[in-house]
ChimeraX commands (.cxc) that place a marker at each C-alpha (Angstrom):
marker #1 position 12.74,-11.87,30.33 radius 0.5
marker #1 position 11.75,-8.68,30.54 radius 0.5
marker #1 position 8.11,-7.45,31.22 radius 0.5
marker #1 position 7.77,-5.61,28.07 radius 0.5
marker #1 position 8.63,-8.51,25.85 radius 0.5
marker #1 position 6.28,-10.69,27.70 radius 0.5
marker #1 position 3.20,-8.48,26.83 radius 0.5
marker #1 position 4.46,-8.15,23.17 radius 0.5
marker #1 position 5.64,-11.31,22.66 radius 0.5
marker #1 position 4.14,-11.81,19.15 radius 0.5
marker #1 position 3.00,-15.94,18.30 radius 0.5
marker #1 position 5.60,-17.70,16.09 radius 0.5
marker #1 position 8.03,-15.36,16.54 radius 0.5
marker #1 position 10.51,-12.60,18.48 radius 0.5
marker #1 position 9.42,-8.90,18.72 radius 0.5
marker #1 position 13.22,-8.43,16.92 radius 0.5
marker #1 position 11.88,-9.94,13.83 radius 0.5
marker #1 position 8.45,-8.04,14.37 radius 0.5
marker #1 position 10.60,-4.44,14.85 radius 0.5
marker #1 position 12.32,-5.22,11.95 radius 0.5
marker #1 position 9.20,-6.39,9.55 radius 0.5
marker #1 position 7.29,-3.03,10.61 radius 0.5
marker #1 position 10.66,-1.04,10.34 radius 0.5
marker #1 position 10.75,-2.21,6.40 radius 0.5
marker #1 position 7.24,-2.99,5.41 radius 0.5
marker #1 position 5.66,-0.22,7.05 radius 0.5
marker #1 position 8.52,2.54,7.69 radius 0.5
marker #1 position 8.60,3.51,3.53 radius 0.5
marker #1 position 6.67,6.70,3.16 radius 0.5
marker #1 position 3.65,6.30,0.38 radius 0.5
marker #1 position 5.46,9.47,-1.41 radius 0.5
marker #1 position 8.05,6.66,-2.05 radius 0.5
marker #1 position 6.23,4.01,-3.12 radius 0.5
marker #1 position 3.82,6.21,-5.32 radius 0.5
marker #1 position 7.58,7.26,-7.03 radius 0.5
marker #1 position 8.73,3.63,-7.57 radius 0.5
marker #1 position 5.37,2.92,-9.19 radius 0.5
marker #1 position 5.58,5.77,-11.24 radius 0.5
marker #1 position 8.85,4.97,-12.52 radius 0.5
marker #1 position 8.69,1.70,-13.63 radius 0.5
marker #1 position 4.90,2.47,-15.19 radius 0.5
marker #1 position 7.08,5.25,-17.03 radius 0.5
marker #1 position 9.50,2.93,-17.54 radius 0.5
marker #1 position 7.28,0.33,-18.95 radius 0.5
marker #1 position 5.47,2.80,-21.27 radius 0.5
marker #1 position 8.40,3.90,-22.90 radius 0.5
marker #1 position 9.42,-0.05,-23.16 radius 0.5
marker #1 position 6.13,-0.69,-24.97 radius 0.5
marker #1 position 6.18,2.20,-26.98 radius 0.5
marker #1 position 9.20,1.55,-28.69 radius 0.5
marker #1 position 8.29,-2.39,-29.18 radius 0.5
marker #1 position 5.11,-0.96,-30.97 radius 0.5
marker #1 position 6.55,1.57,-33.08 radius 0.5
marker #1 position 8.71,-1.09,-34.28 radius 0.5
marker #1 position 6.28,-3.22,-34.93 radius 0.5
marker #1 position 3.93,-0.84,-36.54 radius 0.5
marker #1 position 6.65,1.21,-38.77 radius 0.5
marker #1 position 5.34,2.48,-42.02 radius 0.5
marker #1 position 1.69,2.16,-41.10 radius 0.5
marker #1 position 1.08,4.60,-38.11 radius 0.5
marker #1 position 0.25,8.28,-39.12 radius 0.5
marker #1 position 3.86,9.87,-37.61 radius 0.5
marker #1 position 5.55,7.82,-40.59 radius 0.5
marker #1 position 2.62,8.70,-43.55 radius 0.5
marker #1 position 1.93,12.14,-42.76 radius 0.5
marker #1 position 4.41,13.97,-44.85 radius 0.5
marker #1 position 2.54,12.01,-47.98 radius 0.5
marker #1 position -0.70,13.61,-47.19 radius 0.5
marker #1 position 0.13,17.14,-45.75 radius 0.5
marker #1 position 2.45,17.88,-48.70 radius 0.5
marker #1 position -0.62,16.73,-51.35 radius 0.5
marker #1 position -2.91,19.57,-49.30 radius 0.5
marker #1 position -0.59,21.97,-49.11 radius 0.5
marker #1 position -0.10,21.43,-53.15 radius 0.5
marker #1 position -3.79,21.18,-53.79 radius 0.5
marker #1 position -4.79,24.37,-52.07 radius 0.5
marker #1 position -2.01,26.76,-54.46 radius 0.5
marker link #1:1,2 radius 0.2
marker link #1:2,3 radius 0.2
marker link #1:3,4 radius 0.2
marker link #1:4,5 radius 0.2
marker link #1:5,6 radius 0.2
marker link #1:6,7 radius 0.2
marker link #1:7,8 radius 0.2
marker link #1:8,9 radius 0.2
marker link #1:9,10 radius 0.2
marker link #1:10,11 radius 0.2
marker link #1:11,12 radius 0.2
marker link #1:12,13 radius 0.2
marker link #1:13,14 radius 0.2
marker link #1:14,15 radius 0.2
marker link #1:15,16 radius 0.2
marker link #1:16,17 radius 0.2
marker link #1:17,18 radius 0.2
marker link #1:18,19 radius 0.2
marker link #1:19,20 radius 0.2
marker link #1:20,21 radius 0.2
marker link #1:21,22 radius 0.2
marker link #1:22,23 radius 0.2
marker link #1:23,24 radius 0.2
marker link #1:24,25 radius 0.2
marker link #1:25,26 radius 0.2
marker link #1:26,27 radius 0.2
marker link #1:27,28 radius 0.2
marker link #1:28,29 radius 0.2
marker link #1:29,30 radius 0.2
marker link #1:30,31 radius 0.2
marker link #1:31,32 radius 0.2
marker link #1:32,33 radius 0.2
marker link #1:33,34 radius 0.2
marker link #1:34,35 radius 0.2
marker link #1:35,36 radius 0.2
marker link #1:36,37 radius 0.2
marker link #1:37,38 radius 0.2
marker link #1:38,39 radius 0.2
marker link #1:39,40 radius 0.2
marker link #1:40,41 radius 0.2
marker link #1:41,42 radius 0.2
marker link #1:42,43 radius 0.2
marker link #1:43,44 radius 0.2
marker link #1:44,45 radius 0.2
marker link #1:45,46 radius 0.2
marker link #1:46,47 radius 0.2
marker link #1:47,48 radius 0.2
marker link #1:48,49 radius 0.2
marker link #1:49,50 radius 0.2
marker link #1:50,51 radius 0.2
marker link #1:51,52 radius 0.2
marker link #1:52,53 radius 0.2
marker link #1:53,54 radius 0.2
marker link #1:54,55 radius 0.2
marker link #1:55,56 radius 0.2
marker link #1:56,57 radius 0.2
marker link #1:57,58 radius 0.2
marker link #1:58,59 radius 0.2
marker link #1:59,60 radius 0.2
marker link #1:60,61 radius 0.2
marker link #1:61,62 radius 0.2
marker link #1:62,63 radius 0.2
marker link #1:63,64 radius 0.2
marker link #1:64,65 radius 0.2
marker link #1:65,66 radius 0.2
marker link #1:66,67 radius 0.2
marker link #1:67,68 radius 0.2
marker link #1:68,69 radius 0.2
marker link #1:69,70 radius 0.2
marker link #1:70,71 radius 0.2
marker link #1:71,72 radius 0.2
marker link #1:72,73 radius 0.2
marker link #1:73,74 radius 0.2
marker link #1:74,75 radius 0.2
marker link #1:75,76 radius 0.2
marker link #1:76,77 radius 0.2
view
């Protein structure tokens, strides 16, 4: 065996499996991570919205507001 992999010879298991942990766990830059959790928090916004708007139709003020900006608009001429 050689020297090195005596001193870093890791309990439980082979400094292979260790390279290879830190390679994948630790080698992804935070700008990447911070852009995968971005997209799917985008992604599940837009998700949600969309369940909620169906939910909601007819009663949120995007679907009622022609009714009451027309009557102003009327009321002031």
């Amino acid at each position: 065996m050689h020297p090195l992999q005596e001193e870093l010879r890791l309990p439980g298991g082979s400094l292979r499996r260790w390279l290879r942990l830190r390679i994948v766990c630790e080698g992804t830059p935070n700008w990447a991570n911070d852009g995968y959790a971005n997209a799917v928090h985008r992604g599940f916004n837009g998700i949600m919205n969309k369940v909620w708007d169906a939910n909601n139709r007819g009663r949120q003020w995007k679907d009622i507001r022609h009714k009451y900006v027309a009557d102003a608009e009327e009321d002031e001429e």
